[in-house]
PAZAPA-4460 file (N, C-alpha, C; in steps of 0.05 Angstrom, whole numbers, plus 32768, in hexadecimal, padded with zeros to 4 digits):
% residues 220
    n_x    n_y    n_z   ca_x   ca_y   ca_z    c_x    c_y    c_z   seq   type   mol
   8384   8070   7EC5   8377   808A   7EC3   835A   8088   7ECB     1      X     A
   8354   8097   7ED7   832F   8099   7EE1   8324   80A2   7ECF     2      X     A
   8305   809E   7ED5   82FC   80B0   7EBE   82FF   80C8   7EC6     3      X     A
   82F5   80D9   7EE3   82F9   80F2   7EE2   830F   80F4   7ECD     4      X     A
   8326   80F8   7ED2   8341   80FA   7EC2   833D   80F8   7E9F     5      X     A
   8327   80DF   7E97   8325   80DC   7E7A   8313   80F7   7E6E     6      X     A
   830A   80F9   7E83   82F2   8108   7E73   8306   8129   7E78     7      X     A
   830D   812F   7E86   8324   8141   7E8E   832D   8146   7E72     8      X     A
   833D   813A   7E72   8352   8137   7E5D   833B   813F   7E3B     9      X     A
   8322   8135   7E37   830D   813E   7E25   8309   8154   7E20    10      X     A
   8301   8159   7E3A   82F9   8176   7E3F   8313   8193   7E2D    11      X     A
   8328   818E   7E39   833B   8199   7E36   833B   8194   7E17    12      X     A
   8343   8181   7E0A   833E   8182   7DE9   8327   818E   7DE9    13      X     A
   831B   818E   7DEB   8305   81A3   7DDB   82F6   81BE   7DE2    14      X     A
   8315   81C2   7DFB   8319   81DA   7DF8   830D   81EE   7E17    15      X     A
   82EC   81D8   7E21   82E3   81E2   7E2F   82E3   81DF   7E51    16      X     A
   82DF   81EC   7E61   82DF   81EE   7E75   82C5   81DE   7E87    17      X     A
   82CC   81DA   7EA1   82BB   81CC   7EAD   8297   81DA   7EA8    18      X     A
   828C   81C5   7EA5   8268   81CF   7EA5   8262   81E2   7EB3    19      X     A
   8251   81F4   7EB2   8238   8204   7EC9   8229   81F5   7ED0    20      X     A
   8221   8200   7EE6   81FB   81EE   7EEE   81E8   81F3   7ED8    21      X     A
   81EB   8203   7ECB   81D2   8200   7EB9   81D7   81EC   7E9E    22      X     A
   81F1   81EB   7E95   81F5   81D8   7E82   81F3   81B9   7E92    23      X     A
   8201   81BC   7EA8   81F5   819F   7EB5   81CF   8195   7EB1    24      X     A
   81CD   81A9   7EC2   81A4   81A8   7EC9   819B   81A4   7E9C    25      X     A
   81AF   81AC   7E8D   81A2   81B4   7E73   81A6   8195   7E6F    26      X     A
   81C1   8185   7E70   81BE   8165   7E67   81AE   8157   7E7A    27      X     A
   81AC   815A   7E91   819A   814A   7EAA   817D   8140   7E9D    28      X     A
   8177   8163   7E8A   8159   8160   7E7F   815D   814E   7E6F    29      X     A
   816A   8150   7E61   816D   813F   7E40   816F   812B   7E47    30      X     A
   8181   8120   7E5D   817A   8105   7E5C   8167   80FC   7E6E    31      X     A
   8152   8102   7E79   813A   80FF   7E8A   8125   80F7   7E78    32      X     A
   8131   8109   7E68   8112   810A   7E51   8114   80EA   7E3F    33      X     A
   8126   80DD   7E40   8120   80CB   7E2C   8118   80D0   7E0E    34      X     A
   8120   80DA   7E00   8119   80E9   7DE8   811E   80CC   7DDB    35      X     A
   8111   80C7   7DCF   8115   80AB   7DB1   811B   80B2   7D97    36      X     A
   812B   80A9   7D8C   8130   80A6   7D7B   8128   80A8   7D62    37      X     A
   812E   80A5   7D48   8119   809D   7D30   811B   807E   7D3B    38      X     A
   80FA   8073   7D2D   80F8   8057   7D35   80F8   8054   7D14    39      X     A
   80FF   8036   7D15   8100   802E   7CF3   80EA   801F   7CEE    40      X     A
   80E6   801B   7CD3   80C7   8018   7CD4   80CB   8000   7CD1    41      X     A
   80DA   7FF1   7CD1   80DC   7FD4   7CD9   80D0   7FC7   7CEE    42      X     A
   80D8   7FD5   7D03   80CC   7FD6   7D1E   80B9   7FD8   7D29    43      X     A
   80A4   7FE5   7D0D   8085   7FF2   7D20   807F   7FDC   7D05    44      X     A
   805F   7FD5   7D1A   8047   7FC9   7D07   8039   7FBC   7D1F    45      X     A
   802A   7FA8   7D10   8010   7F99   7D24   8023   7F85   7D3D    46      X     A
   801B   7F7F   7D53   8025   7F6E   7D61   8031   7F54   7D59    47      X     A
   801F   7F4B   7D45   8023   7F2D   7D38   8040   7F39   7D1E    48      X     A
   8038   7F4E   7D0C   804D   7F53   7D06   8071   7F55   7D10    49      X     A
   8072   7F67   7D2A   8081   7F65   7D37   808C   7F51   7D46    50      X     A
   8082   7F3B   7D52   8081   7F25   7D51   8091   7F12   7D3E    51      X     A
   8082   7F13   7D2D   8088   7F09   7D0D   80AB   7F0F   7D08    52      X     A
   80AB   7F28   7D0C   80CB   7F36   7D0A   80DC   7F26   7D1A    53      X     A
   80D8   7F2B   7D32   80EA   7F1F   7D41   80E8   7F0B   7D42    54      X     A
   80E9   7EF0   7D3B   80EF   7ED8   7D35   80FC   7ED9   7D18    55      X     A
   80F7   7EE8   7D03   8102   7EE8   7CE9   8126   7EF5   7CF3    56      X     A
   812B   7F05   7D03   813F   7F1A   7D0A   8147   7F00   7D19    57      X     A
   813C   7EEE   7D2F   8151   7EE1   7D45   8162   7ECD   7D35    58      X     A
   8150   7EBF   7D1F   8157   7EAC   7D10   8169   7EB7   7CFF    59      X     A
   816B   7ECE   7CF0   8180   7ED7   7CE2   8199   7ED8   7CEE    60      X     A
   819E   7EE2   7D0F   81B0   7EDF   7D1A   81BA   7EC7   7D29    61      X     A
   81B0   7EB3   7D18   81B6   7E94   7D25   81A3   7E91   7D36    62      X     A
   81A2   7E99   7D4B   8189   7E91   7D5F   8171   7E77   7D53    63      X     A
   8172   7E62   7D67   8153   7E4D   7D64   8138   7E61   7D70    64      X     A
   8134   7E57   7D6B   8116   7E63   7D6B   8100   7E4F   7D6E    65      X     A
   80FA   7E4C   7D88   80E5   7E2F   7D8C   80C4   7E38   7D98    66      X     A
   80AD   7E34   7D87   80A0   7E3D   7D92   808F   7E33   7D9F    67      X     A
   8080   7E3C   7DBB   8071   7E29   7DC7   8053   7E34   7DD2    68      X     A
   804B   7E27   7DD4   802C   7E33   7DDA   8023   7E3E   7DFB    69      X     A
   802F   7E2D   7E0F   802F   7E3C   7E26   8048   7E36   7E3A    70      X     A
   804D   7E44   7E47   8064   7E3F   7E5B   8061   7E26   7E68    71      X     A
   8051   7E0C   7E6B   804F   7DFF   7E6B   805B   7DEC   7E67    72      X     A
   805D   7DEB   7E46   8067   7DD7   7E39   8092   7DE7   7E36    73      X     A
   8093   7DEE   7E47   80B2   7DF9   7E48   80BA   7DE2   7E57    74      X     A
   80BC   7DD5   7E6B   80D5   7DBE   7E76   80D7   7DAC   7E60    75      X     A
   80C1   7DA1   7E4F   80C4   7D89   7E43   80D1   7D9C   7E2C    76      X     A
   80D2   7DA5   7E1C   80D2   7DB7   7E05   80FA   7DBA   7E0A    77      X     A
   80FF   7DBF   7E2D   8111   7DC1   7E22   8122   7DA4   7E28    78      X     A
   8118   7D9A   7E39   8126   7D75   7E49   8129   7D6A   7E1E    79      X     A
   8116   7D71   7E16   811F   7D69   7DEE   813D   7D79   7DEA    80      X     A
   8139   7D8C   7DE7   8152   7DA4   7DDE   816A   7D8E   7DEE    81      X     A
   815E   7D8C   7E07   817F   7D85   7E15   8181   7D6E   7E0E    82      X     A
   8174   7D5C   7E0A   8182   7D3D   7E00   818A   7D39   7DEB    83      X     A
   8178   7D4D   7DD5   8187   7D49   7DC2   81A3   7D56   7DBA    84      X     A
   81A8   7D63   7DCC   81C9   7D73   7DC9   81CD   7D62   7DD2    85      X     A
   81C6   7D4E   7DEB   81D9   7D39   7DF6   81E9   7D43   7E06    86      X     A
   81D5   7D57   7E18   81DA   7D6C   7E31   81CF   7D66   7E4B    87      X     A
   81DE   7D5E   7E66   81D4   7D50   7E7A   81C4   7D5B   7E8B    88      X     A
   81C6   7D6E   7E94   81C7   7D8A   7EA6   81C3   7DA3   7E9C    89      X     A
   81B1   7DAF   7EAC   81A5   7DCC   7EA4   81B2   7DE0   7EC2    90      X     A
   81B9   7DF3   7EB8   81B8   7E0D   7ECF   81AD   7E1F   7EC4    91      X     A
   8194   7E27   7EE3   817D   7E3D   7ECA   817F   7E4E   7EE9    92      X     A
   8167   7E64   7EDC   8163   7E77   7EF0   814A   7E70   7EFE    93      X     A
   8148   7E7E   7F17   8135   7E7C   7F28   811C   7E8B   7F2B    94      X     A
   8114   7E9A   7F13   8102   7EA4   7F15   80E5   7E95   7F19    95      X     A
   80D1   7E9A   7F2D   80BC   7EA0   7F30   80AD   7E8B   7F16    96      X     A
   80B0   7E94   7EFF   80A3   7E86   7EF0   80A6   7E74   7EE1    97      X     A
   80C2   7E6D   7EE6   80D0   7E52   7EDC   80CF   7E47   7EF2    98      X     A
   80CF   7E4B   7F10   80D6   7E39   7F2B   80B6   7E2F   7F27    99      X     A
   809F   7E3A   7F1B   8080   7E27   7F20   8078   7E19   7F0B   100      X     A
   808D   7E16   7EF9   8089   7DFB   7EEB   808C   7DE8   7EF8   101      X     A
   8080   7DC6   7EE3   8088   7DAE   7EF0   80A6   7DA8   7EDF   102      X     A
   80B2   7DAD   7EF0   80CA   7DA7   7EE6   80DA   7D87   7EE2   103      X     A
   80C9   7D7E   7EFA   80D5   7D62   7EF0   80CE   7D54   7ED5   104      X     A
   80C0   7D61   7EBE   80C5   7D56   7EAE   80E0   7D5B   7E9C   105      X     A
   80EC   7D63   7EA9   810B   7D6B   7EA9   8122   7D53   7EA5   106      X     A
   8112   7D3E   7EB3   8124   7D24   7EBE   8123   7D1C   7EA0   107      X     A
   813E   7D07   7E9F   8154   7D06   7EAD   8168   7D20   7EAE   108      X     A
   8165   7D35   7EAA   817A   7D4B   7E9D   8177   7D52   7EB9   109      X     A
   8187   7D5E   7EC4   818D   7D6A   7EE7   8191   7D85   7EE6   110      X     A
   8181   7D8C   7EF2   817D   7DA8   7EF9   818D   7DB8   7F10   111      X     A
   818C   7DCF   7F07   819F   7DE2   7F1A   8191   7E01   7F1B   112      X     A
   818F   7E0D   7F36   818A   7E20   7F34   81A1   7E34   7F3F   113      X     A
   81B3   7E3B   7F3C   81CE   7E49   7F44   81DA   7E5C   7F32   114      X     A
   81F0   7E67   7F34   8200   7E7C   7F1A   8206   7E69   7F05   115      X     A
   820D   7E78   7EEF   821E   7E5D   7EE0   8235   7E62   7EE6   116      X     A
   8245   7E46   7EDC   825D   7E49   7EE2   8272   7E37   7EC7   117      X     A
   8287   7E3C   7ECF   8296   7E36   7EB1   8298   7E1B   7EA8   118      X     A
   8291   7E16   7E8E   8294   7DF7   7E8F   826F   7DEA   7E8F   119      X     A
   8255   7DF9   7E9E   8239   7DF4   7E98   823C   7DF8   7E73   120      X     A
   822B   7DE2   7E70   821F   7DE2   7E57   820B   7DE7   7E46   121      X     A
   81F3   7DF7   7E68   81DD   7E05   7E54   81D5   7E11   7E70   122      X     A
   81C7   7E24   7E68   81AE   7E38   7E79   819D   7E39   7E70   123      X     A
   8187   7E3E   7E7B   8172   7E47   7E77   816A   7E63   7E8C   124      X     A
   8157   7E77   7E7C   814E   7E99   7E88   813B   7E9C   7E7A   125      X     A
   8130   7EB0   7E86   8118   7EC6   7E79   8128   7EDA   7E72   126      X     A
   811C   7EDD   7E5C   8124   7F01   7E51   8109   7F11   7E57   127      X     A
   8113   7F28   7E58   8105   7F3E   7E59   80F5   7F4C   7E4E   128      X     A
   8107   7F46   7E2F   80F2   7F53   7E19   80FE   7F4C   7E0B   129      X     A
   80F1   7F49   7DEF   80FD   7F42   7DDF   80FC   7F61   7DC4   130      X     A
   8108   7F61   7DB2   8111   7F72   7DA1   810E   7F75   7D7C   131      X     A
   80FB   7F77   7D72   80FB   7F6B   7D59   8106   7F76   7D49   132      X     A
   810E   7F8E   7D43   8121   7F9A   7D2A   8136   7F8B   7D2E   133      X     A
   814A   7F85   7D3F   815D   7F72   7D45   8162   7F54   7D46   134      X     A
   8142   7F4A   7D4B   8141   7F39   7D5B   8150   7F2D   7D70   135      X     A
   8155   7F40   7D80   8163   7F4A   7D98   8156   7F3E   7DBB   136      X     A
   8166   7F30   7DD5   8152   7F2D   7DE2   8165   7F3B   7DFA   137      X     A
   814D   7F4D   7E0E   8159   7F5D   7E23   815C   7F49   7E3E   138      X     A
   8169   7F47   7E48   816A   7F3B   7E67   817E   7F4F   7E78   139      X     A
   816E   7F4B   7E90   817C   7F59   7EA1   8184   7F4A   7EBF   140      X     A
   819A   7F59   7ECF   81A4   7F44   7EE0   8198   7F4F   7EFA   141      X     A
   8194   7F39   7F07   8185   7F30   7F24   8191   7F19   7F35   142      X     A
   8185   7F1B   7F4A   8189   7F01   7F56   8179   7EEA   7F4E   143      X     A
   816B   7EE6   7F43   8161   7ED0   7F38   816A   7ED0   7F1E   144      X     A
   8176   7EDB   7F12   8182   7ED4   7EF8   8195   7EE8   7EFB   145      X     A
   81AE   7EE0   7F02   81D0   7EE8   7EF9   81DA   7EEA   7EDB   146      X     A
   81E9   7F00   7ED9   81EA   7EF6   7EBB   81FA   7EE8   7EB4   147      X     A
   820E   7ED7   7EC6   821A   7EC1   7EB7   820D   7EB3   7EAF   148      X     A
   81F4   7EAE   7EB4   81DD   7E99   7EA3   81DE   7EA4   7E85   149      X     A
   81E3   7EBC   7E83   81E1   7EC2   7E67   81FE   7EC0   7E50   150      X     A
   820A   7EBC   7E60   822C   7EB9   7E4F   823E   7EA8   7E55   151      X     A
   823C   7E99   7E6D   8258   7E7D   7E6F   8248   7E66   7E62   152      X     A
   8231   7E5F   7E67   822A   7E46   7E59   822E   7E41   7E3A   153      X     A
   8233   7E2F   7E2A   8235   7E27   7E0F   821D   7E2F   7E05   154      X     A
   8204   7E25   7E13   81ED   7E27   7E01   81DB   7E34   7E15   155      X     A
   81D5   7E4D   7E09   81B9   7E5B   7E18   81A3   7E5B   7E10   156      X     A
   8191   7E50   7E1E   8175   7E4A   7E22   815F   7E64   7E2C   157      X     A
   814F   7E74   7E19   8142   7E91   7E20   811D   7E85   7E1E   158      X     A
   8114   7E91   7E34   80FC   7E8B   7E35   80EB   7EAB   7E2E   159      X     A
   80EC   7EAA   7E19   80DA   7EC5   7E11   80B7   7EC6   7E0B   160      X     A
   80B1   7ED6   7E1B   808F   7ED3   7E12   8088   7EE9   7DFC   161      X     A
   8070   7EE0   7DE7   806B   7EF4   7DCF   8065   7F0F   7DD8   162      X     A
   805A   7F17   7DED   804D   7F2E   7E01   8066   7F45   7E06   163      X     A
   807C   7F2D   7E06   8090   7F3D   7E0C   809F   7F45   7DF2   164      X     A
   809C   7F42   7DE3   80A4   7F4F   7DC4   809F   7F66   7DBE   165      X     A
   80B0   7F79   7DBB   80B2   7F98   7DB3   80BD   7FA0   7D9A   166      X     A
   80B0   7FB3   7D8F   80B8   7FBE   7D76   80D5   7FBF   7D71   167      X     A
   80DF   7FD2   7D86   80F4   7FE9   7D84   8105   7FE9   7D99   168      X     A
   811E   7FEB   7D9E   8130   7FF9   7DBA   8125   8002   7DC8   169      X     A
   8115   801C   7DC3   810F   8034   7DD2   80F3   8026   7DEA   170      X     A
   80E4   8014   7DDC   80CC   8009   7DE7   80E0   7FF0   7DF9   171      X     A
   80F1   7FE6   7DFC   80FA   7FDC   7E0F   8109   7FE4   7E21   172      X     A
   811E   7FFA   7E1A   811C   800D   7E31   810E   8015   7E45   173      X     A
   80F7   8022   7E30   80E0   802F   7E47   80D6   801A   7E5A   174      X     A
   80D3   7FFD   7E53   80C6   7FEE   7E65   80DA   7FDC   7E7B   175      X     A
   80FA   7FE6   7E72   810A   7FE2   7E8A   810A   7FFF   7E9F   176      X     A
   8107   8011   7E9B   8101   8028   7EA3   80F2   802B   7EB5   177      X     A
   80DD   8015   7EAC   80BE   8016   7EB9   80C3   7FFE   7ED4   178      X     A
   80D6   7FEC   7ED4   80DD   7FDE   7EE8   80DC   7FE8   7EFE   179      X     A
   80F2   7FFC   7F07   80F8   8006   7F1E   80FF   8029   7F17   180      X     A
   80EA   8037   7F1B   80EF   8059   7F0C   8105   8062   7F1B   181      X     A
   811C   8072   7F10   812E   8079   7F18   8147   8067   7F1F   182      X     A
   814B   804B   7F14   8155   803E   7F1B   8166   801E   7F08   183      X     A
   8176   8023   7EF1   816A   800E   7EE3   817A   8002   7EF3   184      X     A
   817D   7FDF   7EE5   8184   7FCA   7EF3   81A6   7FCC   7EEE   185      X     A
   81B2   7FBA   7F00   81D7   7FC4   7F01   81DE   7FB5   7EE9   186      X     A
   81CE   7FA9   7ED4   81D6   7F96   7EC1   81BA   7F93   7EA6   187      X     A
   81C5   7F95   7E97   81AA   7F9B   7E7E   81BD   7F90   7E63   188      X     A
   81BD   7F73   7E5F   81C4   7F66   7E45   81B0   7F62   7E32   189      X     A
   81B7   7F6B   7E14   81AB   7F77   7E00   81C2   7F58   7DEE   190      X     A
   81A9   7F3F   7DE6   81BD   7F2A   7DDE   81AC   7F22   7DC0   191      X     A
   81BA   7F22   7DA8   81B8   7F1D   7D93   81C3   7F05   7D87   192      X     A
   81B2   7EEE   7D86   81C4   7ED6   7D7A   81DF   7EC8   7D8E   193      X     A
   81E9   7EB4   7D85   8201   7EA2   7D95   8211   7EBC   7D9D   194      X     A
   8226   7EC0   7DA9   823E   7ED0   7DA7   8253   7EC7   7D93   195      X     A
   8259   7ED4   7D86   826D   7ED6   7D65   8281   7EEA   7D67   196      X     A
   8295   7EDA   7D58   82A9   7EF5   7D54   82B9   7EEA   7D39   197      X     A
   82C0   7F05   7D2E   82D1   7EF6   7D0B   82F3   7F0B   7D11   198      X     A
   82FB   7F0C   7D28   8312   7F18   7D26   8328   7F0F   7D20   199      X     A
   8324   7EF6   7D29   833A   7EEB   7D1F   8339   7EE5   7D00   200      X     A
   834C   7EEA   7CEE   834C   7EE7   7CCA   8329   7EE5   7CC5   201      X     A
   831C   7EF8   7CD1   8300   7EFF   7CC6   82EA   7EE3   7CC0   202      X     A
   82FA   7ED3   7CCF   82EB   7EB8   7CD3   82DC   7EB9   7CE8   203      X     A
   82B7   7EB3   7CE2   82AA   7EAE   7CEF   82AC   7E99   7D08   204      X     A
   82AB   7EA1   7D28   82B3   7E8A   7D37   8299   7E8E   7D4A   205      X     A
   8290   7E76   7D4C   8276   7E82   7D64   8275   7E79   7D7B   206      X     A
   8269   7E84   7D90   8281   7E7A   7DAE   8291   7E8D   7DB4   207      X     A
   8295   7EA0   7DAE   82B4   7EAF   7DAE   82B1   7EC0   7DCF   208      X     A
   8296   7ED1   7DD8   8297   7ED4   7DE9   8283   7ECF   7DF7   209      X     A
   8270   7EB7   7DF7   8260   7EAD   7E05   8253   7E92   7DFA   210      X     A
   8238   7E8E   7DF9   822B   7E77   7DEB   822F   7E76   7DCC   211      X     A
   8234   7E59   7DCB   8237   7E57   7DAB   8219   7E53   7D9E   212      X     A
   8207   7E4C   7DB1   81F0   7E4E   7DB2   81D7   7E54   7DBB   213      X     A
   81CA   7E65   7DB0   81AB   7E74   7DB8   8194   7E69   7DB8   214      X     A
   8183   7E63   7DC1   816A   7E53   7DB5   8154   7E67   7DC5   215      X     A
   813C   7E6E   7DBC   8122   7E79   7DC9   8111   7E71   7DC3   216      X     A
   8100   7E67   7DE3   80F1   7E5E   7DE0   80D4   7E6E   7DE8   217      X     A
   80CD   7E72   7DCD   80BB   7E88   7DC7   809D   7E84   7DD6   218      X     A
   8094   7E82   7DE6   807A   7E80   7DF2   8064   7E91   7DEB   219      X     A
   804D   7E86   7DE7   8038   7E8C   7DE3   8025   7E91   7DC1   220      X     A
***
């Protein structure tokens, strides 16, 4: 069934007939406008506050949380992470500001810059923003970062900077918005902690549909 057809079939339960142009042009506004929400007051306070949140929020949802002083000290920070999982090989993304590191202090761990693929055992990405009522982190998909980097590997590796820490939803929206006006990206993952699921006999299993593990490495 298509959607024309689903929404068809809606329509008809509830009775009404196809839109006018003015009821069209009436939701076009509404959703142009971006109207927000109530924000919770969890969400609002000083930078360092908000901040503060979202590392208390990532860690509640399992997420590591590693902090570091400048993007700098990220290859070695993580060539530690990987040996001590006793992890050989990295596949990361190609952004711009992970490609001008010195990466060879990477060695011995072997680097990859490609999709992931099934069976890698870690990634490394930039997120976009990070989220503190949730402790929530946004990434979006590109050619320099696919989002299989963000869900076939075991263990995902997030390079988040403090700058990029936002109160609320609505404030990371607006600044994906602000990317490309008129245009968001074909892919926008909104990732909270390992991937988990308790469906089966309400037993916690983690891994269920992506990394059994999160780690961010909080910069700055």
């Amino acid at each position: 069934m298509s959607k024309a057809d689903i929404l068809n079939t809606i329509r008809r339960g509830l009775g009404r007939g196809l839109p006018s142009d003015a009821e069209r042009q009436q939701v076009l506004a509404r959703i142009t406008r971006h109207e927000r929400n109530l924000i919770p007051m969890r969400g609002q306070g000083s930078e360092s506050e908000v901040q503060a949140l979202f590392i208390e929020m990532a860690k509640e949802a399992a997420a590591e949380v590693i902090e570091l002083p400048s993007l700098q000290a990220l290859p070695g920070a993580v060539r530690e992470w990987l040996q001590t999982a006793n992890i050989p090989d990295l596949v990361m993304a190609s952004d711009e500001e992970l490609k001008s590191l010195d990466w060879t202090e990477l060695h011995p761990i072997v680097q990859h810059e490609r999709v992931a693929l099934a069976g890698d055992l870690a990634s490394l990405t930039l997120a976009f923003m990070g989220i503190a009522e949730t402790g929530t982190l946004m990434l979006y998909s590109r050619k320099e970062s696919p989002t299989t980097l963000n869900f076939l590997p075991d263990n995902h590796l997030v390079v988040l900077k403090r700058q990029d820490i936002v109160g609320v939803y609505e404030e990371a929206w607006a600044r994906v918005r602000a990317l490309s006006p008129g245009q968001l990206p074909r892919t926008v993952n909104m990732i909270t902690g390992p991937s988990r699921s308790a469906d089966i006999e309400q037993r916690l299993q983690m891994g269920a549909h992506g990394p059994r593990a999160l780690t961010i490495f909080l910069i700055g």
